[in-house]
C-alpha positions as CSV (number, residue, x, y, z in Angstrom):
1,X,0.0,0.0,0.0
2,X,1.4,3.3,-0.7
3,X,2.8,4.4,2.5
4,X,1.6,8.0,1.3
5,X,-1.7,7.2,1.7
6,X,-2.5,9.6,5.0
7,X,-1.6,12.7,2.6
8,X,-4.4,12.0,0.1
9,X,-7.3,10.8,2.3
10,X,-10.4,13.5,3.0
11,X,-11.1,14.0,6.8
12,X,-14.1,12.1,7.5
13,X,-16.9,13.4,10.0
14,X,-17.6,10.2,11.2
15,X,-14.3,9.1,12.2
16,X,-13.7,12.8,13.8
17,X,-16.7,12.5,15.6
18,X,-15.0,9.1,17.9
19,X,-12.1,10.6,18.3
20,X,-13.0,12.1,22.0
21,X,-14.5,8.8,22.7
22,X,-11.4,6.1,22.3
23,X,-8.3,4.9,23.9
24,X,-8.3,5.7,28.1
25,X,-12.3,6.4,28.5
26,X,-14.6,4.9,30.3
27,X,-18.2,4.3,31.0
28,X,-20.1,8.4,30.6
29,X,-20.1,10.0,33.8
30,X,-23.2,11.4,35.0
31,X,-22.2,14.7,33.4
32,X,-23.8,14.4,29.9
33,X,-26.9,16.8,30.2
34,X,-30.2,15.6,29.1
35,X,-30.3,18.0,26.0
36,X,-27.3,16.1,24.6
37,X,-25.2,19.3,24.6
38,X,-22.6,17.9,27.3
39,X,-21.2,15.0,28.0
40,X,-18.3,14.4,30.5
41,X,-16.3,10.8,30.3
42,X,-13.9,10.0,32.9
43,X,-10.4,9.1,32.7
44,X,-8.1,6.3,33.5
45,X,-4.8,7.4,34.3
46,X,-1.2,5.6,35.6
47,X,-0.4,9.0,37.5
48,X,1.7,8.7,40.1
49,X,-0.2,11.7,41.7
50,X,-2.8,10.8,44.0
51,X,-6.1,12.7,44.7
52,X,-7.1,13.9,41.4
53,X,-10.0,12.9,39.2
54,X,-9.6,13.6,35.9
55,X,-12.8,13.5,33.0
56,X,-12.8,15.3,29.4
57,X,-15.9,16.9,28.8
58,X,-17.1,17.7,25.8
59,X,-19.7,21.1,25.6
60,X,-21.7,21.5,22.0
61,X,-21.1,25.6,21.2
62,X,-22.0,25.7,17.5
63,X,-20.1,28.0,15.0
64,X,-22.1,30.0,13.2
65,X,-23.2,29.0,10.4
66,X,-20.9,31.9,8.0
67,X,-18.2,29.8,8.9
68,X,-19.2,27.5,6.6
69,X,-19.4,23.2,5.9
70,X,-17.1,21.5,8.5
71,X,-17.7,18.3,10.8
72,X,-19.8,17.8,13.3
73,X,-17.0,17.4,16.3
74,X,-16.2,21.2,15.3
75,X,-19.4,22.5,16.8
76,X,-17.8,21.3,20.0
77,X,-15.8,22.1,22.3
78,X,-13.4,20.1,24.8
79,X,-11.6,20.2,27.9
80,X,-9.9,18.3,30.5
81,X,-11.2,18.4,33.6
82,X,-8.7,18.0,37.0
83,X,-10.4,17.8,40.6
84,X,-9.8,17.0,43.9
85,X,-10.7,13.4,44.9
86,X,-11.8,14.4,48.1
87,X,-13.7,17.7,46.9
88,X,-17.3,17.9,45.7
89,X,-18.3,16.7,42.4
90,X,-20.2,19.5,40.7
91,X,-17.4,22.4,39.4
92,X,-19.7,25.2,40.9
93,X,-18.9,23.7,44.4
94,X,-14.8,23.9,44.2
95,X,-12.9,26.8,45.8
96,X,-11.2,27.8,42.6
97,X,-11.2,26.8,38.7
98,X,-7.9,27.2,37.2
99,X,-8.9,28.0,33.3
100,X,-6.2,27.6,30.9
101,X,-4.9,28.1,27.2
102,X,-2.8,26.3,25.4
103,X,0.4,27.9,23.6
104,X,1.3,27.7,20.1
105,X,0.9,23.8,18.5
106,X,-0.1,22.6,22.1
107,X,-3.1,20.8,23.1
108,X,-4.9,20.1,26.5
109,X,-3.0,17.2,27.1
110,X,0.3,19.0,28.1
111,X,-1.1,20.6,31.5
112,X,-1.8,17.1,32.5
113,X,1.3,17.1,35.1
114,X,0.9,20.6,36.3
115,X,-3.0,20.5,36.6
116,X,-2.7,17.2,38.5
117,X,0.3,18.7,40.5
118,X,-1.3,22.1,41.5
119,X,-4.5,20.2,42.2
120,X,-3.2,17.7,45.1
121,X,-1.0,20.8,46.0
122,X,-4.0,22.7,47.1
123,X,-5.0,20.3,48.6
124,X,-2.7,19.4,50.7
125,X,-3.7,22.8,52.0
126,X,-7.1,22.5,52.6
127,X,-8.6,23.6,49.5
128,X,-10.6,21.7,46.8
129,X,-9.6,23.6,43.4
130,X,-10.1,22.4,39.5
131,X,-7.9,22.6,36.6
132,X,-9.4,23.0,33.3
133,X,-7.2,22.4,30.3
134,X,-8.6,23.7,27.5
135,X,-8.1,22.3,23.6
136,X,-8.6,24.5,21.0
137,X,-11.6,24.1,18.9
138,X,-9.3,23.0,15.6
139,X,-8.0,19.7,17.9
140,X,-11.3,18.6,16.5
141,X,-9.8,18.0,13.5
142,X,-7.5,15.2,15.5
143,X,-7.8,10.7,15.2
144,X,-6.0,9.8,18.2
145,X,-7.5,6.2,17.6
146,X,-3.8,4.8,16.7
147,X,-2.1,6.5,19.8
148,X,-5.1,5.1,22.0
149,X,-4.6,1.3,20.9
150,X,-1.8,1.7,23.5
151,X,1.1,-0.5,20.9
152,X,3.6,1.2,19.0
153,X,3.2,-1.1,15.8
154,X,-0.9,-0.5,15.7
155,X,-0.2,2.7,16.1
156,X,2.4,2.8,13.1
157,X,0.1,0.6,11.1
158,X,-2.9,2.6,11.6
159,X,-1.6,5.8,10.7
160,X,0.6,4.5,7.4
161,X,-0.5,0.9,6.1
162,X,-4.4,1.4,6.5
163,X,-5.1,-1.1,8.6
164,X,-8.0,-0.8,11.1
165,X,-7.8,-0.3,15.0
166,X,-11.4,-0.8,16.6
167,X,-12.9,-1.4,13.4
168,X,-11.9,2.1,12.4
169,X,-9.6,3.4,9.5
170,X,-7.2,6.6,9.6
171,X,-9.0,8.9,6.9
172,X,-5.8,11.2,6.5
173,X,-4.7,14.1,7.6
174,X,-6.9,17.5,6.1
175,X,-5.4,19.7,3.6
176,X,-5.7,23.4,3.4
177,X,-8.3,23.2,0.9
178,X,-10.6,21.1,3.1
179,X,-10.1,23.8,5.8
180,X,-12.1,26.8,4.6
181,X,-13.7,27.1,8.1
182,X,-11.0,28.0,9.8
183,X,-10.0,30.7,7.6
184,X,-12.3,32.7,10.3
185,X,-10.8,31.0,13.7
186,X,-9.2,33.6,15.0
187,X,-8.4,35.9,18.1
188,X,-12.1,37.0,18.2
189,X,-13.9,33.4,18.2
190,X,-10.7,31.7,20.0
191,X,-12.0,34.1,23.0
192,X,-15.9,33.9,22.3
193,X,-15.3,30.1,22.5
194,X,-13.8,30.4,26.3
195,X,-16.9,32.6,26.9
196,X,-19.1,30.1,25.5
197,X,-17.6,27.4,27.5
198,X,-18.1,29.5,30.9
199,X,-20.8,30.8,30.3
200,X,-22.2,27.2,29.6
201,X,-20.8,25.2,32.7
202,X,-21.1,28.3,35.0
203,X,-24.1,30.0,34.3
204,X,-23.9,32.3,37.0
205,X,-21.5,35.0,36.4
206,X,-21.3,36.2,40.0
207,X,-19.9,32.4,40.7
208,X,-17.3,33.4,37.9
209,X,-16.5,36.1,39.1
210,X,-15.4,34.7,42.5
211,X,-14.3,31.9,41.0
212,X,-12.5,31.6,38.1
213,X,-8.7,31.7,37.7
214,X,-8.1,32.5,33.8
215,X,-4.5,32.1,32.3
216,X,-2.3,29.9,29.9
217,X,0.6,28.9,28.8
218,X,2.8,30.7,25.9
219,X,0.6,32.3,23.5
220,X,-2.3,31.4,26.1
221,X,-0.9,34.4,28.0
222,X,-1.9,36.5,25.2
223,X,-5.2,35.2,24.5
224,X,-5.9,35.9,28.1
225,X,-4.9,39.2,27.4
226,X,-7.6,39.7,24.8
227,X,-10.1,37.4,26.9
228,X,-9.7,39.9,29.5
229,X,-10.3,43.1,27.4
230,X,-13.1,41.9,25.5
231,X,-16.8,43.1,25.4
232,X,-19.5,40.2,24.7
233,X,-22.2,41.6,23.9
234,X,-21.7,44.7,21.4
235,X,-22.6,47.0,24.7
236,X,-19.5,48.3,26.1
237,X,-21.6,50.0,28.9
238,X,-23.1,46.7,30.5
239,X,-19.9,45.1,32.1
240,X,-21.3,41.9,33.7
241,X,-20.2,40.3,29.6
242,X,-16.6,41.8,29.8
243,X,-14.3,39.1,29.7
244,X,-11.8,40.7,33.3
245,X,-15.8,40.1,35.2
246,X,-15.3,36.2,34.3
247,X,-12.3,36.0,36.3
248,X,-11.0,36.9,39.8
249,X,-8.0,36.6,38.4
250,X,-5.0,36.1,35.7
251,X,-2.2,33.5,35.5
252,X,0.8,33.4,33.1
253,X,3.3,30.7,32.4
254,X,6.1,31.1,30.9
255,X,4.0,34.4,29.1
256,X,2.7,37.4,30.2
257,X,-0.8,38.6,29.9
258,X,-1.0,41.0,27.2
259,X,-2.4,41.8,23.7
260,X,1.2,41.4,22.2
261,X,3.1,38.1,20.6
262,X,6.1,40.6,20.8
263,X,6.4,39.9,24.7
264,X,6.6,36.2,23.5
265,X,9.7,36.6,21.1
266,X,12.3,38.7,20.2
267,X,11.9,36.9,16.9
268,X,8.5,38.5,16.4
269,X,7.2,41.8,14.7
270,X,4.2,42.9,17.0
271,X,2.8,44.2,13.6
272,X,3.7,44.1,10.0
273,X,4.9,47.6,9.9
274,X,2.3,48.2,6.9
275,X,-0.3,51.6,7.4
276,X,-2.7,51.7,9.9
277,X,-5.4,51.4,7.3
278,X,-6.4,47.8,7.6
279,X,-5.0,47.2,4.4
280,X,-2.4,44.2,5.9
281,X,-5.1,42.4,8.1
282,X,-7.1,42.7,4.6
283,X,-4.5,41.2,2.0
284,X,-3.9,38.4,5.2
285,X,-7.5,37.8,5.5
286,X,-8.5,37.5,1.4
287,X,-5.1,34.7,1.3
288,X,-7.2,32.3,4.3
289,X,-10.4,32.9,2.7
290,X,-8.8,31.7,-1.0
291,X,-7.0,29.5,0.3
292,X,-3.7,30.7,-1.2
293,X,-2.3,31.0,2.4
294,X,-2.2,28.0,4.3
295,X,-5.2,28.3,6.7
296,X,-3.1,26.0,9.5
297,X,0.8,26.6,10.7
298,X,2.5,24.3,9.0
299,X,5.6,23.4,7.6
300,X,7.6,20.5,6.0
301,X,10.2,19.6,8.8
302,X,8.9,19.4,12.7
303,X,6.1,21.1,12.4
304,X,3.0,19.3,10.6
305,X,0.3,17.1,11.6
306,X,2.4,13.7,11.0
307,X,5.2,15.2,13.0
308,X,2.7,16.0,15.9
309,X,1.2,12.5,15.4
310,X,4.7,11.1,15.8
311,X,5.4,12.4,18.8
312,X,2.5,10.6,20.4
313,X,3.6,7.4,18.7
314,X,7.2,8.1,20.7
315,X,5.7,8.8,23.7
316,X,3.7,5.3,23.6
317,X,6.9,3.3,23.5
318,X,8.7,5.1,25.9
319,X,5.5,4.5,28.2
320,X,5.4,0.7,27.3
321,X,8.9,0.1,27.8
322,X,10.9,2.5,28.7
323,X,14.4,0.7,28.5
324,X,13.7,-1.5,26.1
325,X,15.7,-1.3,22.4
326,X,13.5,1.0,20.5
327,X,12.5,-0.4,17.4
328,X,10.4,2.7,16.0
329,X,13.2,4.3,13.5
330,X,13.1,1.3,11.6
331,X,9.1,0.4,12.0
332,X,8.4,3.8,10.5
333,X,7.9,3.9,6.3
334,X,10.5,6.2,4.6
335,X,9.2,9.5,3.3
336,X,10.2,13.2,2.8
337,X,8.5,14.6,6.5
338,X,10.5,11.5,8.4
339,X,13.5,11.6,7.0
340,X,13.8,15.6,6.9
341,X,13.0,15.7,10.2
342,X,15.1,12.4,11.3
343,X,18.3,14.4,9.8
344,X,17.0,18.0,11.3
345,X,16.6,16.4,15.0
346,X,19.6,13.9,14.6
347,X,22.3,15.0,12.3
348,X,25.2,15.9,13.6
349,X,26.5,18.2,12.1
350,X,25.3,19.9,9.0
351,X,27.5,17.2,7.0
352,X,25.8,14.8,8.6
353,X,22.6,16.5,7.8
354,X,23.1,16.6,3.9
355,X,24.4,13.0,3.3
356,X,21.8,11.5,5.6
357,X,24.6,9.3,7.2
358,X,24.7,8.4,10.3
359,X,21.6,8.4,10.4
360,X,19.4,7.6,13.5
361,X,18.8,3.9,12.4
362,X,22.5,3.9,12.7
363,X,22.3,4.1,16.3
364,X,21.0,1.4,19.2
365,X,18.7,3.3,21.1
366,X,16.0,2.6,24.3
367,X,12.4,3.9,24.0
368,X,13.0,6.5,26.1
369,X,16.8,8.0,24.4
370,X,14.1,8.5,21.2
371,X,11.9,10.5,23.1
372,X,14.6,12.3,25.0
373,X,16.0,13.1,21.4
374,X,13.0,14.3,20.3
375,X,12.0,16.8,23.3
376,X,14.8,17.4,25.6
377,X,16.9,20.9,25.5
378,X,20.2,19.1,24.8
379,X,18.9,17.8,22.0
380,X,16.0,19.2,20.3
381,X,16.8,23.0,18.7
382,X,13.8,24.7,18.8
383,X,13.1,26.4,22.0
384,X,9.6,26.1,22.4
385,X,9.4,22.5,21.9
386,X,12.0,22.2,25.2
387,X,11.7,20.1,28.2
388,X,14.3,19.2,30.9
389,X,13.9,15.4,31.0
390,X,17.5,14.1,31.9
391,X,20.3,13.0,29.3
392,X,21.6,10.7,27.0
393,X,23.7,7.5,28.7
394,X,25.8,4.8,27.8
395,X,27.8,5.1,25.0
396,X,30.1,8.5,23.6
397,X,28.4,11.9,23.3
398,X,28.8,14.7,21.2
399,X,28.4,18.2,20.2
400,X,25.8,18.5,17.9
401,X,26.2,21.6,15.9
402,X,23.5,21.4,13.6
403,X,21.4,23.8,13.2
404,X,23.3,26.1,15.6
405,X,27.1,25.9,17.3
406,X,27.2,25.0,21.1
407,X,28.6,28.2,22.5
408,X,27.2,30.5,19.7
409,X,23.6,30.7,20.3
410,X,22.6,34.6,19.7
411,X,18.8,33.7,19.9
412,X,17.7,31.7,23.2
413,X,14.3,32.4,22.3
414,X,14.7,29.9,19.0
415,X,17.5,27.4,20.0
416,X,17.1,27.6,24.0
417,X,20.3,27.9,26.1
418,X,20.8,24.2,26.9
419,X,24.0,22.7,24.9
420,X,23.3,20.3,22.1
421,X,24.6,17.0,22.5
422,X,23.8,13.7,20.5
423,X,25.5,9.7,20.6
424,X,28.8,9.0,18.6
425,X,28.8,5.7,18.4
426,X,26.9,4.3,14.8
427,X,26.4,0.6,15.0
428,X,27.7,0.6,19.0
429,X,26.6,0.0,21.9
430,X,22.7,0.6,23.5
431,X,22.1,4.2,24.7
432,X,19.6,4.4,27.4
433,X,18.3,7.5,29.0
434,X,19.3,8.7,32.4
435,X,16.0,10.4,33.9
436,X,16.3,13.8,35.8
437,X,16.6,12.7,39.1
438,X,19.7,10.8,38.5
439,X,21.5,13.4,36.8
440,X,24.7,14.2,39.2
441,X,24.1,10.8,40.8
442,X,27.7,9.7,41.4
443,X,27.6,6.7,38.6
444,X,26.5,9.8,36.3
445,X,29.4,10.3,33.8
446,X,29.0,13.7,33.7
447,X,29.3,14.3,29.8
448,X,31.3,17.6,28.3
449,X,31.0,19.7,25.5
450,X,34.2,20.1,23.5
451,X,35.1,23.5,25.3
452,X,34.9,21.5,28.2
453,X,31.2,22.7,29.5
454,X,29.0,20.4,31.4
455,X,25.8,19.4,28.9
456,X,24.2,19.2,32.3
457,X,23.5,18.9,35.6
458,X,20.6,18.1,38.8
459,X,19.5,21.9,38.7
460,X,18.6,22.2,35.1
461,X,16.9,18.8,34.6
462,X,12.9,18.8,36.2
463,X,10.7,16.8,34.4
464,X,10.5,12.9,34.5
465,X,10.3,11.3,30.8
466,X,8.0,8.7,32.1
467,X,5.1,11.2,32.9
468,X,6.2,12.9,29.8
469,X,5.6,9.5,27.7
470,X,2.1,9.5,30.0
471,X,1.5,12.5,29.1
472,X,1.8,12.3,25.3
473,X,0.3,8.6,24.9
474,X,-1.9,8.5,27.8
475,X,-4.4,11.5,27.5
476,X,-8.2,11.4,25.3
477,X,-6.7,15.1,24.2
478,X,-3.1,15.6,22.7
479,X,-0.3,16.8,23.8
480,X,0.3,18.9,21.0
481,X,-1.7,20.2,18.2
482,X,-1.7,19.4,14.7
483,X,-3.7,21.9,13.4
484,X,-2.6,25.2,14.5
485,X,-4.4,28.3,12.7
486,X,-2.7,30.4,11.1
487,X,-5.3,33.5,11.4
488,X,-5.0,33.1,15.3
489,X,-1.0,34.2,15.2
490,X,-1.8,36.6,12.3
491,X,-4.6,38.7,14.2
492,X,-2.0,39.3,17.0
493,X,0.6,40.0,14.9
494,X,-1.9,42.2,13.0
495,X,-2.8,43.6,16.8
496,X,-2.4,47.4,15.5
497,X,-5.3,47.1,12.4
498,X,-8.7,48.6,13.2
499,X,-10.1,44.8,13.0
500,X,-7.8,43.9,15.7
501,X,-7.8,46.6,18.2
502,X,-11.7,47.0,17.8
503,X,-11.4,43.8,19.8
504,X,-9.8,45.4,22.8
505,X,-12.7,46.6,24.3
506,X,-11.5,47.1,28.1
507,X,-8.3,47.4,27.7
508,X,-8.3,48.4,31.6
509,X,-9.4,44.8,32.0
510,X,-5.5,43.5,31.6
511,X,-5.4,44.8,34.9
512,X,-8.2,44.7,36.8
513,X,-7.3,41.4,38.4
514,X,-4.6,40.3,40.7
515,X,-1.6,38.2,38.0
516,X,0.6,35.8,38.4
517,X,3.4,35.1,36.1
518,X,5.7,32.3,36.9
519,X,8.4,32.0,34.2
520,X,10.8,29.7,33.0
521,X,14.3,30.1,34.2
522,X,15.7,29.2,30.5
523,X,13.2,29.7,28.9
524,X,11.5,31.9,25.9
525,X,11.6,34.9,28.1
526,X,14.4,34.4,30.5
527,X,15.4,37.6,31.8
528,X,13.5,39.8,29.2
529,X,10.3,40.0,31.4
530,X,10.0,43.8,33.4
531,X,10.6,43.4,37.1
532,X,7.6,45.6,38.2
533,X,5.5,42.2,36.9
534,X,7.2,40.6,39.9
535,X,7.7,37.2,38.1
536,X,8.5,33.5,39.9
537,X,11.2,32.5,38.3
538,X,11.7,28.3,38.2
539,X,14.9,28.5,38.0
540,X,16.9,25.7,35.2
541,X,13.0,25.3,33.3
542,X,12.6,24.9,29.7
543,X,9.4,26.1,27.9
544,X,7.3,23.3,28.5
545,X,9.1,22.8,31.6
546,X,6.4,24.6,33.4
547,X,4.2,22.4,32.2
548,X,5.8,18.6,32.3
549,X,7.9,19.2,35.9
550,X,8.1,16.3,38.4
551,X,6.5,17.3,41.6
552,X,9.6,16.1,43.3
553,X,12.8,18.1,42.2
554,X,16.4,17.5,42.5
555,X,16.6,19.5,45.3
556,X,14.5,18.2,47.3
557,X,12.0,20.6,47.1
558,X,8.8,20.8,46.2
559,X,7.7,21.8,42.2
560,X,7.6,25.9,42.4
561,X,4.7,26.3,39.0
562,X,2.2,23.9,40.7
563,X,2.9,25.4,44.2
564,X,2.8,29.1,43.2
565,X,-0.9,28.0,41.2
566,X,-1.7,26.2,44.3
567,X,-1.1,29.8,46.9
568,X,-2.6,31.8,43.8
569,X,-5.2,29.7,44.2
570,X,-6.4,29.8,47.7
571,X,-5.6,33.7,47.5
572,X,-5.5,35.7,44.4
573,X,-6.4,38.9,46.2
């Protein structure tokens, strides 16, 4: 069968309308409402964290109908919902509800650690909060029915040789021409749908008001920022709608809230420098209704649907078996996306990278060194896709200086500040993965760059790769996000044009409520965030760091994001 075959098949509705419902769920909770516009499913999870009950719930908030034909699972949307065990079972009962966005090509499933974390935090204290994670509306799009048959192989087989999991086929991943519907999803309905979604499970907007916690991760800081300053209903004189009276307050990770993706990168115009006229949110928005501009962010290396996809099918056998030979490199079919991004995440050098040799079927590697290659700092190059998870082990290591030289990095915010490192051994012996809390034990080898720098050590690693494989295989909702739209980072980058600003209702609203901003130590904003925003800093955190940290560190303290949320939490005022 032609192992292209995911590239030409047409999303089907059907198959997107079971994708909430497979893999970890059980039996419906008694949350469905009677009207059929809510259902809530719990969740089975191999957490080590204790005390927390999770469900994904599912509320029908219908487009309207200008957006145009799309499937049925897109006039829904989903979110994960954390509690306390102990704590009452309806939402409108719990002290606090932490609300939060996802960041750029992120999905619910990456809070999973630090919503279960800063849920058994607070209570440890005495307090029975919730954690919502929130998926965008386009993670309808998703078939996580490979990732949830819980075996590597179905998973590969599913997803490339068209055979069936469930009794269900993989219909292909959507092209931009099936997409028309999202030409429209951006900054304005990405907020009406958090709106919607409150206003749904907490009708009364006093309790939200006392209540509610709203925040996110990345760019979630910024579409907090335009959640808090919008109007709902076309009255800017009635302020019960305005989107700072929905929350007691704001909560930033790794972000800030604002109305600006410049305080996310110093990568990133805040506009395009064209007139003030509307003219560049115009050209923009006539390329995403034609379809000449692709309607999702997208491109041919890292950052696609099958790439997102693969990282789920890593995550599985690192969850399965952890130290077992990894078998996936060689599982996988051969095509452009794979082996690009093979040679991109494991070449070398940039040699290495244009002869294809080594490459990483030239290695012996454990589950868990593949995911580690794939998402740790001293390995991956892009910043935002960064965890701390531990480091390579038993065999030679070194520098790789592909895409960017260890010791020349002049753009943190792209490569991160963690030193590249990769195996050197081809056809040698098994490299395993050393998790983060036995980095600097005293069998640790203690790898070197070249100029004699440590790759490493206890302060900077933070999150355990086993919850990270849990969290990418494990969850009814993805870890990351395979179809990202494009008109949600061009709006904010378009943030001066009249159709943007008009949107910023209340702009008084970024600061009506108490904030807390906990960043990253190493980070996309390390030390480029004002002090008067009095930040926590977690000191040696990646990006997703603030997400993915073990609730146990290295030094034997507690995990600072989920303990800060939890204090926030009992007391934002």
């Amino acid at each position: 069968m032609d192992m292209n075959l995911a590239y030409r098949g047409k999303w089907r509705g059907a198959a997107l309308a079971v994708l909430l419902t497979a893999g970890t769920l059980t039996a419906a909770a008694p949350g469905a409402r009677a009207d059929g516009a809510r259902t809530e499913t719990p969740v089975e999870s191999t957490s080590p964290v204790t005390g927390v009950t999770e469900s994904v719930v599912r509320v029908k908030v219908p487009l309207p109908e200008s957006a145009g034909p799309r499937p049925a699972a897109c006039d829904w949307l989903s979110y994960l919902r954390y509690r306390s065990a102990e704590g009452p079972a309806e939402s409108a009962g719990a002290d606090r509800i932490l609300v939060a966005q996802p960041g750029i090509l992120e999905g619910a499933g990456a809070f999973d650690s630090v919503a279960r974390n800063t849920v058994a935090r607070a209570a440890e204290r005495g307090a029975h909060i919730e954690f919502w994670a929130l998926d965008r509306r386009s993670n309808c799009l998703e078939d996580r029915t490979g990732i949830a048959s819980g075996d590597q192989h179905s998973a590969v087989d599913y997803y490339y040789r068209g055979k069936q999991v469930d009794g269900r086929t993989f219909g292909g991943y959507a092209d931009n021409g099936e997409l028309g519907w999202m030409a429209k999803l951006g900054i304005e309905q990405t907020v009406r749908d958090q709106y919607g979604l409150l206003t749904a499970e907490l009708p009364d907007q006093g309790q939200r008001k006392r209540k509610v916690l709203c925040g996110g991760h990345s760019l979630g800081g910024v579409v907090t920022g335009y959640f808090a300053a919008a109007d709902f209903d076309g009255n800017p004189g009635t302020t019960a709608d305005a989107g700072y009276n929905q929350c007691a307050g704001y909560f930033a990770l790794d972000t800030t809230v604002s109305t600006s993706l410049a305080d996310l990168s110093g990568n990133l115009p805040d506009d395009t420098n064209l007139p003030d006229i509307g003219l560049g949110y115009g050209v923009v928005q006539a390329g995403l209704d034609s379809g000449l501009l692709s309607r999702t962010l997208s491109a041919p290396v890292l950052l696609n649907p099958e790439t997102m996809t693969l990282l789920g099918i890593a995550g599985l056998g690192a969850l399965k078996d952890l130290d077992g030979e990894a078998d996936l490199p060689g599982y996988l079919p051969s095509n452009l996306n794979i082996e690009a991004t093979n040679r991109f995440l494991f070449a070398k050098d940039t040699a290495a990278f244009l002869s294809g040799s080594p490459s990483v079927k030239d290695f012996r590697l454990t589950n868990g060194a593949v995911l580690g290659a794939l998402l740790d700092d001293n390995s991956v190059p892009l910043a935002f896709l960064q965890t701390s998870v531990g480091f390579f082990d038993g065999g030679p290591i070194a520098d790789k200086s592909f895409p960017v030289a260890n010791g020349g990095v002049g753009q943190p915010g792209l490569y991160g500040t963690a030193y590249k490192a990769i195996p050197d051994r081809p056809q040698g012996p098994l490299y395993t993965w050393r998790d983060y809390d036995r980095v600097g034990d005293p069998d640790d080898p203690g790898y070197r760059s070249a100029d004699g720098t440590p790759f490493t050590g206890a302060g900077e690693e933070v999150t355990d790769i086993r919850q990270l494989a849990r969290s990418l295989a494990e969850q009814p909702l993805d870890f990351t996000e395979q179809y990202f739209p494009t008109k949600l980072v061009t709006d904010i980058q378009l943030s001066t044009s009249p159709q943007v600003k008009k949107l910023v209702v209340h702009p008084g609203g970024l600061t009506a409520n108490p904030v807390l901003t906990v960043l990253a130590g190493e980070g996309l904003l390390a030390g480029r965030v004002p002090p008067e925003l009095r930040p926590v800093v977690a000191d040696g955190y990646q990006h997703l760091d603030v997400l993915t940290a073990a609730p146990a560190q290295n030094d034997g303290g507690p995990e600072i994001v989920s303990t800060s949320l939890a204090g926030f939490a009992r007391s934002p005022r």
